[in-house]
C-alpha positions as CSV (number, residue, x, y, z in Angstrom):
1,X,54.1,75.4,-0.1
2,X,53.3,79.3,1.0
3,X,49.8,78.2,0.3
4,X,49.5,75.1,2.7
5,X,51.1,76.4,5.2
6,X,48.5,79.4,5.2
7,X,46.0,77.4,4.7
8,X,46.9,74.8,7.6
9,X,47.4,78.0,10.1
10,X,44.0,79.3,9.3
11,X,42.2,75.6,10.1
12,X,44.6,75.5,13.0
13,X,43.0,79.1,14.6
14,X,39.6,79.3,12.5
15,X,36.4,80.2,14.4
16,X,34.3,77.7,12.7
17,X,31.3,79.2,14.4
18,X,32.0,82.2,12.7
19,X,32.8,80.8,9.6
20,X,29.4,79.1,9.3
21,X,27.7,82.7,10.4
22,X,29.5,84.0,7.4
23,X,28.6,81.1,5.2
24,X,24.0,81.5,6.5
25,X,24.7,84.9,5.3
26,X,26.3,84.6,1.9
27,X,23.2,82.2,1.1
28,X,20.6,84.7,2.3
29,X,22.4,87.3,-0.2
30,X,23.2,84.9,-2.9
31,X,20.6,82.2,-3.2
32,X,23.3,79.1,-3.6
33,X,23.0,76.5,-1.0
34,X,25.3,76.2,2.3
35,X,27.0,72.7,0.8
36,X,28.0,74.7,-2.3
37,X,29.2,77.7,-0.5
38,X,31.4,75.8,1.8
39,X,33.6,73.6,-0.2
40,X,33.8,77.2,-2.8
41,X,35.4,78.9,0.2
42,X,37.6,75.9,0.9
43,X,38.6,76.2,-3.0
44,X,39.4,80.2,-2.1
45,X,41.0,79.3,0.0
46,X,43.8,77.0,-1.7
47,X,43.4,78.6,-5.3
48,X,43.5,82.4,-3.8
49,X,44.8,82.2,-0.3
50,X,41.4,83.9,0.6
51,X,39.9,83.4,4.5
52,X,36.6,82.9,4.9
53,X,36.1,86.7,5.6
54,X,37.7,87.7,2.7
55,X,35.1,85.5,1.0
56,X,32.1,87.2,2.6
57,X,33.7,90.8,2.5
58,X,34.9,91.0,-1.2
59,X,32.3,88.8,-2.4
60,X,34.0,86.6,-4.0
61,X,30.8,84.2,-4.5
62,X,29.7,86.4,-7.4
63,X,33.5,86.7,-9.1
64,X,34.7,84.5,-12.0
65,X,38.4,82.8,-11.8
66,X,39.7,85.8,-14.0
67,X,38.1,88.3,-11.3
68,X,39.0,86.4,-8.2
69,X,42.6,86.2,-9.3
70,X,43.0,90.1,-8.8
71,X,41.5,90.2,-5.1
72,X,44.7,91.0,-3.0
73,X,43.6,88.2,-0.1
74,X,44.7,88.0,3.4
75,X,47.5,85.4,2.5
76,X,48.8,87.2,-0.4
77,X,49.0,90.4,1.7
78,X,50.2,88.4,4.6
79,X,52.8,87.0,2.1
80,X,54.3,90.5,0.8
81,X,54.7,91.9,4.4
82,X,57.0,88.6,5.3
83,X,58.8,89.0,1.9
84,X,59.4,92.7,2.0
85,X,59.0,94.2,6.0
86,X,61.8,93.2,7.5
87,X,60.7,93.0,11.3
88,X,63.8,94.1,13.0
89,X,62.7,97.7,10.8
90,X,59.3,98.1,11.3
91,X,59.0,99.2,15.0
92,X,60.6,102.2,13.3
93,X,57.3,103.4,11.7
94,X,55.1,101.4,14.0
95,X,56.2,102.7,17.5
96,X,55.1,106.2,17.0
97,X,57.7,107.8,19.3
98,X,60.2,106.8,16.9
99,X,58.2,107.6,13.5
100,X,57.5,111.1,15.1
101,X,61.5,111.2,14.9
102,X,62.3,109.5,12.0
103,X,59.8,111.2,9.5
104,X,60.6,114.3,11.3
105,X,61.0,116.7,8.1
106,X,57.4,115.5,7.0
107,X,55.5,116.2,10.1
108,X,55.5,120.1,10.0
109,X,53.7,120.2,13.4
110,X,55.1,120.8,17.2
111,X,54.9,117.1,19.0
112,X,56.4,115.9,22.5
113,X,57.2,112.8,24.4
114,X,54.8,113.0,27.6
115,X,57.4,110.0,28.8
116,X,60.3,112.2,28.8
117,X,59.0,115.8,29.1
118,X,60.2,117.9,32.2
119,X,57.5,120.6,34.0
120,X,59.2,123.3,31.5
121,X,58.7,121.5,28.3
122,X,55.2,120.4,28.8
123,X,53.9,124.0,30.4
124,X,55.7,125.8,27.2
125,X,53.9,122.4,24.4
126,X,50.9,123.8,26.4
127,X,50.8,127.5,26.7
128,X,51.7,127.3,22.8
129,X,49.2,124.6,22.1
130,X,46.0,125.0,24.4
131,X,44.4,122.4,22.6
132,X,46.4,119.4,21.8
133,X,46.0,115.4,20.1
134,X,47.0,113.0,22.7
135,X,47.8,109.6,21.1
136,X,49.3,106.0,22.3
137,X,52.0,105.2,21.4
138,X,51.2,102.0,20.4
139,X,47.3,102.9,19.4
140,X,46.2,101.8,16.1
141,X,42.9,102.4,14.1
142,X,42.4,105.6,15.8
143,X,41.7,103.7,19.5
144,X,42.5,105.7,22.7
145,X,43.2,109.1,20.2
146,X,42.0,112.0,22.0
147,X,41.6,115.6,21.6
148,X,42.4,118.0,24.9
149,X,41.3,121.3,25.5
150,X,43.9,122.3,28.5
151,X,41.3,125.0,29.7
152,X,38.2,122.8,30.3
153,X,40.2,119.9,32.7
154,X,39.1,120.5,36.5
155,X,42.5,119.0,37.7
156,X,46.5,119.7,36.7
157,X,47.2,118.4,33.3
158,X,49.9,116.3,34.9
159,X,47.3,114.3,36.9
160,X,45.5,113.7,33.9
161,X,47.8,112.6,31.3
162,X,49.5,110.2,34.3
163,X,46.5,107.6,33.7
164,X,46.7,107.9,29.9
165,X,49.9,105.8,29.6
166,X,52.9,106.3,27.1
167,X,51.5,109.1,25.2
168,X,52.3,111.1,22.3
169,X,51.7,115.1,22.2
170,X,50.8,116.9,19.2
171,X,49.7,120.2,18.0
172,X,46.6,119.9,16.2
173,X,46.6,120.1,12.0
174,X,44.2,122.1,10.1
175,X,43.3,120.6,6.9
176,X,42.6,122.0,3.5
177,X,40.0,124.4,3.6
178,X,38.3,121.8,0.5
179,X,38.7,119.2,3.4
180,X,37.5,121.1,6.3
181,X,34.4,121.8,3.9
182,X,34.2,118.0,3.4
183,X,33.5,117.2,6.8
184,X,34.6,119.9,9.5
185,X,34.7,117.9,12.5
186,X,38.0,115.2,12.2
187,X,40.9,115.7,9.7
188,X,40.0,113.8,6.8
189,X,43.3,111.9,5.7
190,X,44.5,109.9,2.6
191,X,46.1,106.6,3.2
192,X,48.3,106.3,0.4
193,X,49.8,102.4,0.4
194,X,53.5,102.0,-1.3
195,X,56.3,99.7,-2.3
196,X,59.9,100.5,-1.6
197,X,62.7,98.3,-2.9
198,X,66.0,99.7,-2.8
199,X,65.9,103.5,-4.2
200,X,62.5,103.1,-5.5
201,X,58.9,103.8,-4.0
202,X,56.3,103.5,-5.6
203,X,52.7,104.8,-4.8
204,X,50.1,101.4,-5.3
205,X,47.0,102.6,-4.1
206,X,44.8,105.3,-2.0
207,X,42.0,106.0,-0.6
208,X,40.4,109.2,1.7
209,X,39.1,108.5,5.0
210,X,36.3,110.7,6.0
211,X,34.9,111.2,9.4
212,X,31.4,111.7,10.0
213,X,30.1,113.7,13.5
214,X,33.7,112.3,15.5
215,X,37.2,114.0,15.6
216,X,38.3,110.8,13.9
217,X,37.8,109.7,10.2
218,X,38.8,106.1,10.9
219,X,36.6,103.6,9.0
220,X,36.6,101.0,11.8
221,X,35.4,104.3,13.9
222,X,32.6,105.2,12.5
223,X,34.0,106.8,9.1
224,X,33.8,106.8,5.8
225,X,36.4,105.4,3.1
226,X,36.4,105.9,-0.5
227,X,39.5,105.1,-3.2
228,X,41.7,107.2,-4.9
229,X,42.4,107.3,-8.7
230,X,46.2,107.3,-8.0
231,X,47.0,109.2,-11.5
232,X,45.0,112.7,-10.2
233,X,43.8,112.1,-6.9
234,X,40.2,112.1,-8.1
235,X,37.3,110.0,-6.4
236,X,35.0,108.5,-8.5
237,X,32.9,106.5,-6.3
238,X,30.3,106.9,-3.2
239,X,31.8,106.5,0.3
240,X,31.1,103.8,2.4
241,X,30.6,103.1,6.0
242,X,31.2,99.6,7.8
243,X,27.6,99.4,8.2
244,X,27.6,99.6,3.9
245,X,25.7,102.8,3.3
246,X,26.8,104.6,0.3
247,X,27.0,108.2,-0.2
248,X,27.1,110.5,-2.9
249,X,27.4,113.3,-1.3
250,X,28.2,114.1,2.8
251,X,24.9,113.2,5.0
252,X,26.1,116.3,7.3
253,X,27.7,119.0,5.3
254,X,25.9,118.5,1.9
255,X,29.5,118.2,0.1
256,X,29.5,116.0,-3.2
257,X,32.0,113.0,-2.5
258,X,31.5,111.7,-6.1
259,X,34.1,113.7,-8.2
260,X,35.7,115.4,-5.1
261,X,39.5,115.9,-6.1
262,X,42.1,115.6,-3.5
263,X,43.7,118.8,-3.6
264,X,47.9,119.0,-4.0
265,X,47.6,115.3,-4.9
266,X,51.3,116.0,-6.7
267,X,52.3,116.9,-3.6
268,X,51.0,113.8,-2.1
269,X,52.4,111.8,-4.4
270,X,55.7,113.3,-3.9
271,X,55.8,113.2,-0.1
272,X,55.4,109.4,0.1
273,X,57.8,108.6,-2.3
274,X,60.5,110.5,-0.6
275,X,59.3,109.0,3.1
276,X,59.5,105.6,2.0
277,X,63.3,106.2,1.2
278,X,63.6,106.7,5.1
279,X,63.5,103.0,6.1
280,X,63.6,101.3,2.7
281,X,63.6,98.1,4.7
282,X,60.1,98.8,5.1
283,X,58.7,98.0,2.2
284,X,54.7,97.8,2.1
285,X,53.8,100.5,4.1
286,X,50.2,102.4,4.6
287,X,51.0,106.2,5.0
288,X,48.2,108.6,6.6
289,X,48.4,111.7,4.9
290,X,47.0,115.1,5.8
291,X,46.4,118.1,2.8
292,X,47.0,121.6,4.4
293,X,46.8,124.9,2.8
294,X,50.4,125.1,2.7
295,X,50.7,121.6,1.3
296,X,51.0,117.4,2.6
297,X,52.4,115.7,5.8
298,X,52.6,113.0,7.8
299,X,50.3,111.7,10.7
300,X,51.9,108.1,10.5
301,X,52.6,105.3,8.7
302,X,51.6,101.7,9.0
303,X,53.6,98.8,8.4
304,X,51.0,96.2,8.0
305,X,48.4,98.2,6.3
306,X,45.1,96.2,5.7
307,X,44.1,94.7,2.6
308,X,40.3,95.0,2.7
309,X,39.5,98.6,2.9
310,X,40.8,99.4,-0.8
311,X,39.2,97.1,-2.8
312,X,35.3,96.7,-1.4
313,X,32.7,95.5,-4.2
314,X,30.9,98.8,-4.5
315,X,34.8,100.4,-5.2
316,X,35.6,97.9,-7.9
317,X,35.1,98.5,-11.7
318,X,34.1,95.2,-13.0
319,X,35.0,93.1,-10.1
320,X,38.7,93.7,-10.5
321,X,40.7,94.0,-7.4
322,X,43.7,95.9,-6.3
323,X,46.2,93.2,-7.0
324,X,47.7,94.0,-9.9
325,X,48.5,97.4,-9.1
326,X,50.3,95.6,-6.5
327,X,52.4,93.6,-9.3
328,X,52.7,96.6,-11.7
329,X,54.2,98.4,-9.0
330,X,56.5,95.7,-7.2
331,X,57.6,94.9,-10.9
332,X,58.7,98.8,-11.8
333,X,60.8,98.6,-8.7
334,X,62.6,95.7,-8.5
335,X,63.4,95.9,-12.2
336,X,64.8,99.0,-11.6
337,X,66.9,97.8,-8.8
């Protein structure tokens, strides 16, 4: 039933001009005619609960049944957030006003409410932090971030931050010097995706984000994403762009990303499991993690982390998917509950 009624809601809001877009392209890349390549997204669609974007992105044209069945698709994601997010929870990690209080003891950095904040708090956040990260509050995929410099504004920092809207302060974090070599210009964070179920978490899967010439590493931002073995935080593939370049090493700084080991992954490790006992109600959750020198913390969490960016073809190991680490993991903790 979970099936139909996905399916029937995608027909209901597909963009069939899209679709067919999609559909000219898989036949320029794989040779199989148009007729064939629609009715084997249709069957995708009711066998895996795949969209036709998951289709085209995970090419799934070129997987076998046993390969398909490991793709985590957009209706079996879709399906564990409704089973295991419980929505009256997960403005608490969404809204980042009240993550910034909620995952307080993980943050280790100075933050304030621009909302709230008299004359006095905001002149001491600045006189302490000249340069600052001013975020929305509702902002996702790195959209409307910005990085102030306090001493290069022509106009009081009150008349500036008035058109920004609800707005989050931060002090800036200063990654781990093997990071900063990486790539200098953002902070290059690990999402880390876990399951909690009662007073287990466990850590499912990871990947690093790496920026490339921006302040920001998101891949929808022009960055870079690559996975993370989740058993020692090592990377074993090249990074990839949205525009599907692949690289070995950084194109600006030279640095091998093939082999690079996340440094303090323990650490890493640690840190989400203990944050995802915070609002347990929240089960799936994507956590963006940044590696100091003096070890992890927390820029945010997400609770409807994407399903795509972890398992693209040139990241998978004979076409297998990030699906059952999703099982393995949701089976550990609800047996142990």
């Amino acid at each position: 039933m979970g099936k139909l009624k996905f399916l029937l809601a995608r027909i209901a809001g597909l963009n069939w001009k899209q679709m067919f877009q999609k559909i000219d392209e898989v036949h320029e890349k794989s040779g199989r005619s148009k007729l064939f390549i629609f009715f084997d997204m249709v069957w995708c669609g009711l066998r895996y609960q795949a969209g036709y974007m998951d289709y085209w992105l995970f090419e799934m044209y070129d997987l076998n049944a046993a390969q398909r069945k490991t793709v985590l698709t957009r209706g079996i994601n879709n399906g564990f957030i409704k089973a295991y997010n419980d929505p009256a929870y997960m403005p608490e990690i969404e809204n980042k006003l009240k993550f910034a209080h909620n995952f307080s003891e993980f943050l280790h950095r100075d933050w304030l409410d621009y909302s709230t904040a008299s004359d006095a708090e905001l002149n001491a956040f600045i006189e302490k932090h000249p340069v600052f990260m001013v975020k929305p509050v509702d902002g996702q995929c790195g959209r409307g971030i910005e990085k102030l410099d306090v001493r290069e504004l022509s106009e009081p920092v009150r008349e500036y931050l008035n058109g920004a809207g609800k707005v989050l302060l931060e002090e800036c974090v200063v990654q781990h010097r093997d990071l900063m070599a990486l790539h200098p210009c953002s902070v290059n964070t690990c999402r880390v995706i876990s399951f909690t179920h009662g007073k287990k978490t466990r850590v499912v899967a990871a990947y690093l984000r790496i920026g490339n010439g921006k302040y920001v590493d998101n891949f929808n931002n022009g960055g870079m994403v690559v996975p993370i073995e989740e058993d020692r935080g090592e990377i074993i593939y090249p990074a990839l762009d949205k525009s599907g370049h692949l690289y070995d090493v950084h194109p600006l700084t030279g640095v091998p990303i093939k082999g690079f080991k996340i440094p303090l992954w323990d650490e890493v490790i640690a840190l989400v499991e203990r944050a995802g006992q915070v609002v347990p109600q929240v089960g799936v959750v994507g956590w963006d993690v940044c590696v100091t020198d003096n070890g992890p913390l927390l820029i945010e969490g997400n609770d409807y982390p994407g399903h795509d960016i972890y398992q693209l073809p040139p990241h998978r190991t004979n076409g297998i998917g990030v699906l059952p680490k999703f099982q393995k993991a949701m089976s550990e903790c609800l047996e142990a509950n």
